[in-house]
C-alpha positions in Angstrom: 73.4 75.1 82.1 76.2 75.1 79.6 79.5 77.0 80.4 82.4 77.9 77.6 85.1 75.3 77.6 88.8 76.4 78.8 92.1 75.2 77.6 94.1 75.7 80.2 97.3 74.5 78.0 96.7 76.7 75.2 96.5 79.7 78.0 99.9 79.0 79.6 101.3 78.4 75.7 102.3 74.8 77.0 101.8 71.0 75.4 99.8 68.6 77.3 102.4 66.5 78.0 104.5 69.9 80.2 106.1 68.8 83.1 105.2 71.0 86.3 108.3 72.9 86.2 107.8 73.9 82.7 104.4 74.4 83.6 105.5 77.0 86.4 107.7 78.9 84.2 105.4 79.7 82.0 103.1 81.0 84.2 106.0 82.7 85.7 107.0 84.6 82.3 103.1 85.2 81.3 101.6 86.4 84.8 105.6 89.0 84.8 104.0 90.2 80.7 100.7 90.2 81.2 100.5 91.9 85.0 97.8 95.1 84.8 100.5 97.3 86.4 103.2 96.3 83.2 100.8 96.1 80.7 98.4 99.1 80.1 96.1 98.0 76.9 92.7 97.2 77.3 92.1 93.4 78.7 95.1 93.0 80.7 93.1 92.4 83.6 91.2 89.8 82.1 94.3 88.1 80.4 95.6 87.9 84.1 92.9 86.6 85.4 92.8 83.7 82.4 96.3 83.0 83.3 96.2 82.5 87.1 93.0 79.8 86.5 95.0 78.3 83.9 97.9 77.5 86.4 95.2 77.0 89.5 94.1 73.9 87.9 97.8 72.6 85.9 99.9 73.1 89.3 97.5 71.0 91.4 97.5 66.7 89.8 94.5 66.4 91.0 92.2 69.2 89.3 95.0 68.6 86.1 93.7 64.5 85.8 90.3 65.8 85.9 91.1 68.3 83.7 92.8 65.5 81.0 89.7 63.2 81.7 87.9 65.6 79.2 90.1 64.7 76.8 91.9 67.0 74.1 89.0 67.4 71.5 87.5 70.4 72.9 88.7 74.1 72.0 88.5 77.1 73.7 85.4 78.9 73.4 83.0 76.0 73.0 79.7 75.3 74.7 79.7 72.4 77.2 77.0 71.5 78.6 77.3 69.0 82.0 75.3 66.2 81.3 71.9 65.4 82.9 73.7 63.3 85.7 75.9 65.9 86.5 75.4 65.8 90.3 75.5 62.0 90.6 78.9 61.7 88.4 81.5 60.8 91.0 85.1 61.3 90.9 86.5 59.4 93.6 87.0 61.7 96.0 85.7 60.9 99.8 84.6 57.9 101.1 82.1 55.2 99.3 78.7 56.5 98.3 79.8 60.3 98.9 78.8 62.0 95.9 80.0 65.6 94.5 77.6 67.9 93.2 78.4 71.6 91.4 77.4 75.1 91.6 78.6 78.1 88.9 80.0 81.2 90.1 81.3 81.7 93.4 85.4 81.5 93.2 86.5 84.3 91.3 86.9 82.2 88.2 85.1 81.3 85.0 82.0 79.4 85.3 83.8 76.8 83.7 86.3 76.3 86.9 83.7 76.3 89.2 81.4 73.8 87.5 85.0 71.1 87.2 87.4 72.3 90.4 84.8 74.1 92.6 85.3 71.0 95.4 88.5 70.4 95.4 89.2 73.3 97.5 87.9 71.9 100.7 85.6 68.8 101.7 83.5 66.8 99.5 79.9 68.9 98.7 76.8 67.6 100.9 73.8 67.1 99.0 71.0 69.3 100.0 67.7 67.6 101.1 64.4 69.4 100.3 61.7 68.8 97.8 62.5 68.4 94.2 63.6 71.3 92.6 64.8 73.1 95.7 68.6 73.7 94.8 70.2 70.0 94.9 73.5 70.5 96.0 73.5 73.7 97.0 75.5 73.0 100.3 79.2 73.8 99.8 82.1 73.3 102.4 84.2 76.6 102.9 87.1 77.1 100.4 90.2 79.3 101.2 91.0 82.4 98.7 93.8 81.1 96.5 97.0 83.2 97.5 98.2 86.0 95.0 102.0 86.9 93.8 103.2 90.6 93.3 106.9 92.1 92.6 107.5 94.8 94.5 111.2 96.7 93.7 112.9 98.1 96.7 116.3 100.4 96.6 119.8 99.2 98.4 119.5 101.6 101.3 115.9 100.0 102.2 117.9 96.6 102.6 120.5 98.2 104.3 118.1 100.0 106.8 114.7 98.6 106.1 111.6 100.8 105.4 108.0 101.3 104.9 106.8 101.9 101.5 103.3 102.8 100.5 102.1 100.0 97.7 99.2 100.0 95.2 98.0 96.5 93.4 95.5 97.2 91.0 92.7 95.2 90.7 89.5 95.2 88.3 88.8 96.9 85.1 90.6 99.8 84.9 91.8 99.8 88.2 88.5 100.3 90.3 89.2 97.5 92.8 92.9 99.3 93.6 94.2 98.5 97.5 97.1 100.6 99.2 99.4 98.6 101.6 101.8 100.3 104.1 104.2 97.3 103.8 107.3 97.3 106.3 110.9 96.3 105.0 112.7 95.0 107.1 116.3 95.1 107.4 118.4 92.1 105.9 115.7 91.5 103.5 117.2 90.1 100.6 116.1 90.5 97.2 114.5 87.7 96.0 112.8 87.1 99.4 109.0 87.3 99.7 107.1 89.4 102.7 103.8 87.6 103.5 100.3 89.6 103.7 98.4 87.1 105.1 94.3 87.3 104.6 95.1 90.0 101.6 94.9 88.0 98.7 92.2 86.2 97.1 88.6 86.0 98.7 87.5 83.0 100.0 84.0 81.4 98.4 81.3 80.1 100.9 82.8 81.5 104.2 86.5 80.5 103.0 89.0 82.9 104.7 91.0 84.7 102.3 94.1 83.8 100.5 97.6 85.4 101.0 99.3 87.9 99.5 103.3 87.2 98.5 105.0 90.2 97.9 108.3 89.1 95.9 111.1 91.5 96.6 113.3 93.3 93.9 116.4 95.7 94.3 116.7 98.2 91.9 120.8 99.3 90.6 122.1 101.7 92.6 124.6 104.3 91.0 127.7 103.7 93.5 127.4 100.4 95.3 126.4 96.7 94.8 125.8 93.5 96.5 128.9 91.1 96.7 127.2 87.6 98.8 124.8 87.6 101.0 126.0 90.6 103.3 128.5 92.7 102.0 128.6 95.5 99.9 131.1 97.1 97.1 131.7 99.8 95.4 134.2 101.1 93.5 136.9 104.6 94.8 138.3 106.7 92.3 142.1 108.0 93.5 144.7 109.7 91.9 148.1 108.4 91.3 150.4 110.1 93.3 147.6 109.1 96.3 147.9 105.4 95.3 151.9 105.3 95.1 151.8 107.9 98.3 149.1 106.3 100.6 146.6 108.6 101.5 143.5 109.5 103.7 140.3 109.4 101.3 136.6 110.2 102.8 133.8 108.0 101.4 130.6 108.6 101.7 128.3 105.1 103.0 125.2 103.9 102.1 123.3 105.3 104.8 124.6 108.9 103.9 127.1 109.0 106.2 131.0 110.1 105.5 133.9 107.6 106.5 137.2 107.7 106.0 139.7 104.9 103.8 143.2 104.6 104.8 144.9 104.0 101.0 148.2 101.9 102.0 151.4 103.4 99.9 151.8 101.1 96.6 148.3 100.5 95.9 147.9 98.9 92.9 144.3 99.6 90.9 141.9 97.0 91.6 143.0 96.2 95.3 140.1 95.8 96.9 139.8 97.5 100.7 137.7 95.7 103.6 136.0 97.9 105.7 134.4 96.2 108.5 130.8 96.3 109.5 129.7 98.7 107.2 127.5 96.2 104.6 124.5 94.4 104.7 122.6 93.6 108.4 123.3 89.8 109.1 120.9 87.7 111.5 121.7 88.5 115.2 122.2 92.2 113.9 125.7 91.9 113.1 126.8 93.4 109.5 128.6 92.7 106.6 131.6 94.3 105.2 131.4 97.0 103.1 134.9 96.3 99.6 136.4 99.0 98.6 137.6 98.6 94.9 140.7 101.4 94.2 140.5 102.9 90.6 143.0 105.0 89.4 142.4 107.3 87.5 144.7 110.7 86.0 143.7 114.0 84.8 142.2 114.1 81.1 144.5 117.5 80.2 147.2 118.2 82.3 148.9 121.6 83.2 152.4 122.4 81.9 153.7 122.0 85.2 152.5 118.5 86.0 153.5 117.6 81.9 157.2 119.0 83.1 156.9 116.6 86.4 155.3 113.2 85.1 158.2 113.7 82.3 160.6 113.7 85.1 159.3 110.8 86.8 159.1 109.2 83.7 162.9 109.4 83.1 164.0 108.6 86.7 161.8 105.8 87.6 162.9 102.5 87.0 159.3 100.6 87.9 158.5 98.9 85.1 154.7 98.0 85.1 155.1 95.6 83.1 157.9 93.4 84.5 156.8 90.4 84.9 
């Protein structure tokens, strides 16, 4: 039986000689392009698919020496045909006189994966006994799913409060094999951190229990407030001048929706930054951040004839010099 030869480097866009790390980045960037719910022409799915084998077998030394024991002759596309001692041919793994043998089809991968890799997911293949002819080889150990990466983006106040969000991954030609997940956020997730689905990611082969799914978390910009380290939070309070030089009471409306109020000390300069306490990010043990308060001054873009007559008099008997100094 003759299966189409992969190359695995030419899929990731990498050189034979790629160390892992480069080797993982490229899959990284290809798998972000390529992803069915980014990319919307026709074979997406399939390019996917190509790409996840490709990194299956380069992450793992083993399958990749087995993989370079072919040699780098062959190109993709081209018939190879597993030689008449296919069953017998041994490649050292298990004990002495333990010999693996190959079905096609099965994993979720090409043909050609399955007929190279298909053992190296769990023990060595028993060879069937029987009469000749009766499916040598045919007994397979169990093989777990492999586990499966998604991005999913999040907004700030899900982080500050956590949430349940209703998530489709698309799977198949056109979508058919789509899932729904009611994932739960919990509060303090970071982005950057991953939430675990375990047994929803990749079927098993022969009985395997399925892989996991990673769910990779993203925040997206939020219009008034960012992240400032792990916990806290910041955002930036427009205030007028005669409110800076003054002091002043200013209300502020919080992440969660709620209204708070800033004491503004007399002789605020712009860009003093504010602390108020316990009103960022949740911390481990359920403690939170602190929530920085960036003053902005700002004045009026047209002003009256009134204030024009009374910044003119300011102007003439102030002696503050801004920039003194």
């Amino acid at each position: 039986m003759s299966v189409k030869f992969q190359d695995y480097y030419a899929t990731l866009g990498v050189s034979r000689d790629a160390s892992e790390e480069e080797i993982r980045r490229a899959y990284r960037k290809l798998a972000r392009k390529v992803h069915p719910d980014v990319d919307k022409s026709p074979g997406s799915t399939q390019r996917f698919a190509q790409i996840g084998e490709a990194y299956e077998v380069l992450k793992d030394p083993e399958k990749r020496k087995r993989y370079d024991a072919l040699g780098a002759n062959w190109k993709a596309g081209q018939e190879f045909t597993p030689p008449s001692d296919w069953q017998d041919f041994k490649f050292g793994q298990g004990g002495e006189g333990e010999f693996h043998s190959f079905e096609f089809g099965g994993s979720g991968f090409s043909s050609f994966f399955d007929a190279f890799f298909g053992n190296l997911g769990g023990q060595p293949y028993g060879r069937a006994s029987g009469p000749r002819g009766s499916g040598f080889g045919r007994t397979r150990s169990a093989r777990a799913g492999p586990s499966l990466e998604a991005e999913v983006e999040i907004g700030l106040e899900d982080l500050h409060s956590g949430a349940t969000q209703s998530i489709t991954l698309r799977s198949g030609a056109g979508g058919a094999g789509s899932r729904t997940y009611e994932v739960k956020i919990p509060p303090g997730t970071r982005s950057g951190g991953v939430i675990r689905l375990r047994g929803q990611g990749g079927p098993g082969s022969n009985g395997g229990p399925a892989g996991d799914l990673l769910l990779r978390i993203g925040v997206r910009p939020h219009p008034r407030f960012t992240t400032s380290g792990e916990n806290d939070l910041l955002t930036v309070l427009p205030i007028a001048p005669w409110e800076a030089a003054l002091g002043a009471k200013v209300g502020l409306r919080t992440l969660d929706g709620g209204e708070s109020v800033l004491t503004v000390p007399p002789g605020s300069s712009g860009g003093k930054k504010l602390r108020m306490r316990g009103m960022g990010l949740p911390r481990e043990g359920g403690e939170r951040g602190d929530l920085l308060v960036e003053l902005r001054i700002v004045v009026p873009a047209s002003l009256t004839s009134e204030e024009k007559r009374l910044f003119e008099e300011l102007a003439k008997s102030s002696r503050f010099d801004p920039r003194a100094g």
